[in-house]
N, C-alpha and C positions, 0 to 999 in steps of 0.2 A: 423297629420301624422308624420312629418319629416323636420326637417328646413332642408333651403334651401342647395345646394351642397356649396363648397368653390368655392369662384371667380374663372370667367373663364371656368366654370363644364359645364357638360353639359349633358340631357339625354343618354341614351344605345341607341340600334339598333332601328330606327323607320322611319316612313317618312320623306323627306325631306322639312323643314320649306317653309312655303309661306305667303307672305302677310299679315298678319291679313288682309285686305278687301276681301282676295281671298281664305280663309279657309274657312269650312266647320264643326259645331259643327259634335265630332265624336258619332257614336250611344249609343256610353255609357255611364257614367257620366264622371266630363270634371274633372283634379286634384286637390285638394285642392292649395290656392296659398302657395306658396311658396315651394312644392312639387317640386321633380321631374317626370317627368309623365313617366311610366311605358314603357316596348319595346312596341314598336307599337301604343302609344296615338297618336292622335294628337291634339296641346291645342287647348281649346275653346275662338276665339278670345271674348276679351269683348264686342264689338259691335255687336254680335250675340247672347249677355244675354238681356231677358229681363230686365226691371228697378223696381224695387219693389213696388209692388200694381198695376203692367200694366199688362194688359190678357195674355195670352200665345203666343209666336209668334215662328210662325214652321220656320224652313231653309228656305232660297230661293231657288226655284227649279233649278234653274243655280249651283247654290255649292252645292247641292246633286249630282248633278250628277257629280262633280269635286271630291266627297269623294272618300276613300277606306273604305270598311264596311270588317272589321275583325272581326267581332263578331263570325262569324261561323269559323273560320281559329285558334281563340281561346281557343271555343267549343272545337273544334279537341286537341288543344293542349292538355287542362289539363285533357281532357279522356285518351289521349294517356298515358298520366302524373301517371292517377290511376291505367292501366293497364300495369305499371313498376313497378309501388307500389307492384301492387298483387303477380310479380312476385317475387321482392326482399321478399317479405313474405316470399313468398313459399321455397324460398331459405332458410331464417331465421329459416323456417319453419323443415326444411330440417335437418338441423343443430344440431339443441335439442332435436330432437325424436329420440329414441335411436334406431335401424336398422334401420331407413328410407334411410340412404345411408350406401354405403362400404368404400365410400371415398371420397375425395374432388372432383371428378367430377362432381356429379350432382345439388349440390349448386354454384359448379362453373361455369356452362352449364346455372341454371336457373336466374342468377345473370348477365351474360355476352349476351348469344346468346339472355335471354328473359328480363330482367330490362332492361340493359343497351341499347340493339340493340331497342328497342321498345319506349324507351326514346328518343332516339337520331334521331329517326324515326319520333317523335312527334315534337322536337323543330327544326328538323334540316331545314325544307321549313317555318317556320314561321319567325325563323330569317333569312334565308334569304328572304322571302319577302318582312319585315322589315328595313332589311340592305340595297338593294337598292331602298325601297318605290315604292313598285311595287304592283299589285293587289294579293292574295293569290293563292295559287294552290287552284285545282277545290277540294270541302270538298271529292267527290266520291274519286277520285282516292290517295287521301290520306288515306279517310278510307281503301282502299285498302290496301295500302300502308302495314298501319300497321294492318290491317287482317291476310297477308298474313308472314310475316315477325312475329307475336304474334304465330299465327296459327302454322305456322313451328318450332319455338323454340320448340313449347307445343309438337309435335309428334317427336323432335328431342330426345328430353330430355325423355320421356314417352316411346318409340319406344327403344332406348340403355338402359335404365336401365330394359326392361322388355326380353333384348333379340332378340327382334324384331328390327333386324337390318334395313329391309325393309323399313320398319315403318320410320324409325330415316332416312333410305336413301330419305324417300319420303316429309320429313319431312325437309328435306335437300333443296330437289328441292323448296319447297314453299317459301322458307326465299330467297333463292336464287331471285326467283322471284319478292318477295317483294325489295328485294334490289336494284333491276333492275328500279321499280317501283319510288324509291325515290331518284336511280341516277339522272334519266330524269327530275324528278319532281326540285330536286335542280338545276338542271344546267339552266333548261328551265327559272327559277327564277331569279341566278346570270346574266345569260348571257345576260337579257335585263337589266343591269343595266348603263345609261348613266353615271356614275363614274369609270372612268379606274381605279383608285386603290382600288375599290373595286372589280371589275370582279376576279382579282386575285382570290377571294375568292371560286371562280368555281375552280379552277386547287385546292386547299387547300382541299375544300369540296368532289371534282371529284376523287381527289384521297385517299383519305381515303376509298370513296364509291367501287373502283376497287379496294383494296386491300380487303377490306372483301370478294367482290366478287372471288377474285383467294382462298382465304383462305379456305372459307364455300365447294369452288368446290372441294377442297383437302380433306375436310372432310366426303363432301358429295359420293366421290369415292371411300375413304376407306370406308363408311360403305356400299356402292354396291358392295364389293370386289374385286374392280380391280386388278390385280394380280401385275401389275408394281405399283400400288400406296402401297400397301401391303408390297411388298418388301423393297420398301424404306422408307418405314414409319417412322423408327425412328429417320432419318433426316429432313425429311419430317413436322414430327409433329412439329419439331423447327420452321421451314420458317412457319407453320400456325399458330404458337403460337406470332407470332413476325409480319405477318400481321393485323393477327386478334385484337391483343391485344396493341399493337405498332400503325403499320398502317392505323388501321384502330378506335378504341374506343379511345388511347391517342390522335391523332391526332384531332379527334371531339371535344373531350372534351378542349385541349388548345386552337381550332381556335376559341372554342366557346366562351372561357372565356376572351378569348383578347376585348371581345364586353360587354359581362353580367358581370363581376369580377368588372369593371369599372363603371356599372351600381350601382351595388349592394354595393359598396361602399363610392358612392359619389363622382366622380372622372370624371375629362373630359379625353374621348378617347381619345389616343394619338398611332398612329399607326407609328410609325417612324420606321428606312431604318432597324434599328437591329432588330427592334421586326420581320418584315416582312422578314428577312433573318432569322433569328431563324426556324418560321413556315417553311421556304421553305425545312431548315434542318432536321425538322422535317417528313415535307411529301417523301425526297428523302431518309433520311436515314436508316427507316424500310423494306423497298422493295428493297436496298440495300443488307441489312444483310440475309433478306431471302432468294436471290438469290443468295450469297453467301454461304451461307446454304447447299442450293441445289446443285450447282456446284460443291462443297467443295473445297471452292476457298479463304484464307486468306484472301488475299489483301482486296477483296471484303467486306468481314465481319468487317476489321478494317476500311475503310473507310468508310463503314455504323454506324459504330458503333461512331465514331468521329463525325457523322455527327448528329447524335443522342444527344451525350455530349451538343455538340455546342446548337443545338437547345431546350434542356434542361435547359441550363445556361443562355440562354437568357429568354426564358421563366420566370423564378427566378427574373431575371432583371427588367422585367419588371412588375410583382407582387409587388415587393420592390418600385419601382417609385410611383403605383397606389397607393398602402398603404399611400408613403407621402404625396401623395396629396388627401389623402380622405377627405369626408368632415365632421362634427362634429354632427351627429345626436343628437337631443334636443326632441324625444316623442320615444316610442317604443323599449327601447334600448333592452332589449331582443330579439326581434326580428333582429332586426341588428346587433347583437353580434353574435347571431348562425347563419345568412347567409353569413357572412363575414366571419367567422370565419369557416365553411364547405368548403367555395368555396375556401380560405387562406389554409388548409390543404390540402385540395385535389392537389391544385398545387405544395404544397412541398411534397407530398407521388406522384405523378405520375415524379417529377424530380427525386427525389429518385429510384424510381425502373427503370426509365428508365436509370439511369449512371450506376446504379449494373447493369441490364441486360446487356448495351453495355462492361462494366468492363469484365465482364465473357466469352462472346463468343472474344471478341478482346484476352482474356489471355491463354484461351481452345480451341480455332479455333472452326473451323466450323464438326458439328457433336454432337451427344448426348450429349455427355459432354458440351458442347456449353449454355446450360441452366440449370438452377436452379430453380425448377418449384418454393417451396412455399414459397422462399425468393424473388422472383420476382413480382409472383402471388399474394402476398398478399397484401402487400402494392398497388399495383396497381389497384387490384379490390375494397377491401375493403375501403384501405385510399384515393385512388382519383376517384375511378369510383364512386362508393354508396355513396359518400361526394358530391360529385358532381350534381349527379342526388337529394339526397335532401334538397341541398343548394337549388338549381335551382326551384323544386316547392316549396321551404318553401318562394323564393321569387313569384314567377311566381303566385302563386294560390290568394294573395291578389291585384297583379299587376294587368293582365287582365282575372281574372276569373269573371264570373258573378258576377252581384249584384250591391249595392251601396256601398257609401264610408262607410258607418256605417257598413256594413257588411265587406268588405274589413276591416275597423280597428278593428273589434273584430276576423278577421282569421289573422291580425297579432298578437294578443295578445295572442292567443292560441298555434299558432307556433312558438312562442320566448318563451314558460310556459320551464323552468328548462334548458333554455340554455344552460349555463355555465356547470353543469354539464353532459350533452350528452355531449357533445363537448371533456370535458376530456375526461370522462371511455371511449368513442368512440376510442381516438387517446393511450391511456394508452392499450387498448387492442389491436388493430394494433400491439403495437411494443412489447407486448409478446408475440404475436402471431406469429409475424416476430422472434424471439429472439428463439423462442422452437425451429421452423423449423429451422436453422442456428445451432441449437445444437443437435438438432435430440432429442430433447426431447418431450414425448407424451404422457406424464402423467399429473398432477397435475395443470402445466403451461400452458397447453392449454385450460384446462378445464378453470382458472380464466381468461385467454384469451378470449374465447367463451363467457361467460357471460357477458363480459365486454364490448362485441362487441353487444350480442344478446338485452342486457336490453336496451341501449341508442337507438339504431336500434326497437326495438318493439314499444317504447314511442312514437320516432317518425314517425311510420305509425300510431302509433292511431293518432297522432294529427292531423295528415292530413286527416287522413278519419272523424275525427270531423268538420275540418276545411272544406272539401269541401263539407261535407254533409249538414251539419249549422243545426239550430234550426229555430222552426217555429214561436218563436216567437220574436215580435219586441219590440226597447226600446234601449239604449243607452250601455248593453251589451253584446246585441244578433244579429243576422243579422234580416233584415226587410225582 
């Protein structure tokens, strides 16, 4: 698989070590040695391996019942995982059909409110029950979870582009609900965790989850008609573009990657006083801006916005440290070229649009003018949301998805096929596509923008739907 991390390393988010005498082989296969074991393994001590040519010898019933069985809390994950895939398709999908939209909203509606929300939905109680090695949320109320939260995007998105504002209102209320659902669900997780600096991770996670929730209610009222949300809508629209997209999606995706980014490149977690005041800047600074928004209150906007910076720059910071202490991957390098390097750009396109965002309304105050929808927009969805989300399953689906290691090493060689290449045309296209909107250009430049975005993006959901689907048959380059 992977030689070992660099001295000192140490797995991503999982249970907390115990004993080899007092471990519990986990339900699925135990890592290759010299591996790092994926979020949520835990190793199988060697005194719980049989000895070669000895009968099979089950657990002791004292360390079964000491385990944590994630196998179904997994299950959940990389379903969740495919039903983000579908959406980002859809968006993809969106895109290259010539009328299927009028304009950037509804790829950006099915990319945002249904990949990314539906992603985030998937990983967000697994690591944390992971991060404090706690048992999983119940599988019901997570499929709820994201039933309810899939379900809603699909009638929000389907409902506003058909007219059917009701529809998109009622469509409103479900996601609403769903979010409600994976509030409780995360905090119920953080909140028993016997590590004080990691509960923190509740107030980080807690608040992300209340700011979509004020967000989604804004949207959810304009498409009911309220008359005072109506009126003030097009200040309005800013504070929900800046919770929603700030507060609530950047936020998830940085706390997340302070844990997986570290993982995924071989690197021991290192959560020190900056990184953890970065995040905090993070979580106060978008709810900030958009209450200053609303108010239309300066002050307000430039010290959200500063706060935003800060917490940006450190972010950077501590990407830069992880990198130097990565470790030297020696099997699969394709495969760990394009996870490192998705989850590596994604951190520099979401610091990017968030210093341009906080640049813009600190310079323009608070009001319309205050934002820049597709010099903001783009880089943040495309280059660190949809980087993000398929760095994360191009690592996550051979980490803890079914199967055995032979199967696991043939979904990493399938998910590292042309690397290098996604990798460019992916981040080449971003930044013409950022380049046209900044010049108001809408011709020619976008069009080799779109391609350039759509063909690395296509690749990689087939890979994945090969990858998770597998072949039936077994042998040394197929899954068993």
């Amino acid at each position: 698989m992977s030689s070992a991390p660099a001295p000192g390393s140490a797995p991503g988010p999982g249970p907390a070590a115990r004993p080899a005498s007092a471990q519990a082989a986990p339900p699925g296969p135990a890592a290759p040695p010299g591996a790092a074991a994926p979020p949520g393994a835990v190793a199988r001590p060697a005194s719980a391996q049989a000895a070669p040519g000895s009968p099979p010898r089950g657990p002791l019933p004292a360390l079964t019942r000491r385990g944590i069985d994630r196998s179904r809390d997994r299950a959940v994950t990389i379903a969740g995982l495919a039903v983000a895939a579908a959406y980002l398709l859809a968006a993809m999908t969106v895109i290259v059909v010539p009328g299927a939209s009028s304009g950037p909203w509804l790829p950006l509606h099915l990319a945002l409110a249904g990949g990314a929300s539906v992603a985030i939905a998937a990983l967000l109680p697994f690591f944390a029950a992971t991060l404090v090695a706690t048992a999983p949320a119940p599988g019901a109320w997570r499929a709820a979870a994201l039933g309810l939260i899939g379900g809603g995007a699909l009638l929000l998105t389907v409902g506003f582009r058909s007219g059917q504002l009701m529809v998109a209102a009622a469509g409103g209320v479900l996601y609403l609900a769903g979010m409600g659902v994976l509030l409780a669900l995360t905090l119920r997780l953080l909140r028993g965790s016997l590590i004080a600096r990691r509960r923190i991770f509740s107030v980080f996670y807690g608040a992300a989850l209340v700011c979509v929730l004020v967000g989604a209610a804004l949207t959810t009222l304009f498409l009911a008609g309220v008359p005072a949300i109506l009126a003030a809508w097009p200040t309005l629209r800013v504070a929900h573009a800046w919770l929603n997209l700030f507060g609530f999606v950047g936020l998830v995706v940085a706390v997340t990657l302070i844990h997986l980014y570290p993982t995924v490149v071989g690197a021991r977690i290192d959560q020190g006083r900056a990184t953890v005041a970065g995040l905090l800047a993070l979580t106060g600074g978008p709810a900030i801006v958009a209450l200053g928004f609303m108010a239309g209150f300066w002050l307000l906007v430039a010290l959200g916005g500063l706060l935003v910076t800060g917490g940006m720059i450190a972010l950077i910071a501590y990407a830069v440290d992880v990198l130097r202490r990565r470790a030297r991957w020696t099997t699969d390098p394709d495969w760990h070229r394009f996870t490192t390097g998705s989850l590596t750009a994604a951190i520099g396109w979401l610091a990017a649009a968030g210093i341009g965002a906080a640049a813009v309304a600190v310079i323009r105050g608070p009001g319309p003018a205050g934002w820049v929808g597709g010099a903001i927009v783009l880089p943040l969805v495309l280059g660190a949301v949809v980087q993000a989300i398929v760095g994360s399953w191009s690592h996550l689906l051979p980490a803890i998805g079914p199967g055995s290691p032979v199967r696991h090493a043939w979904q990493r060689r399938v998910l590292g096929r042309v690397a290098l290449p996604r990798l460019v045309a992916f981040q080449v296209g971003v930044g013409v596509l950022l380049l046209a909107s900044v010049a108001g250009d809408g011709g020619p430049a976008v069009t080799a923008g779109q391609a350039l975005v759509v063909l690395p993006m296509a690749v990689s959901l087939g890979l994945f739907g090969v990858a998770l689907g597998g072949r039936r048959t077994a042998g040394r380059n197929g899954p068993d």
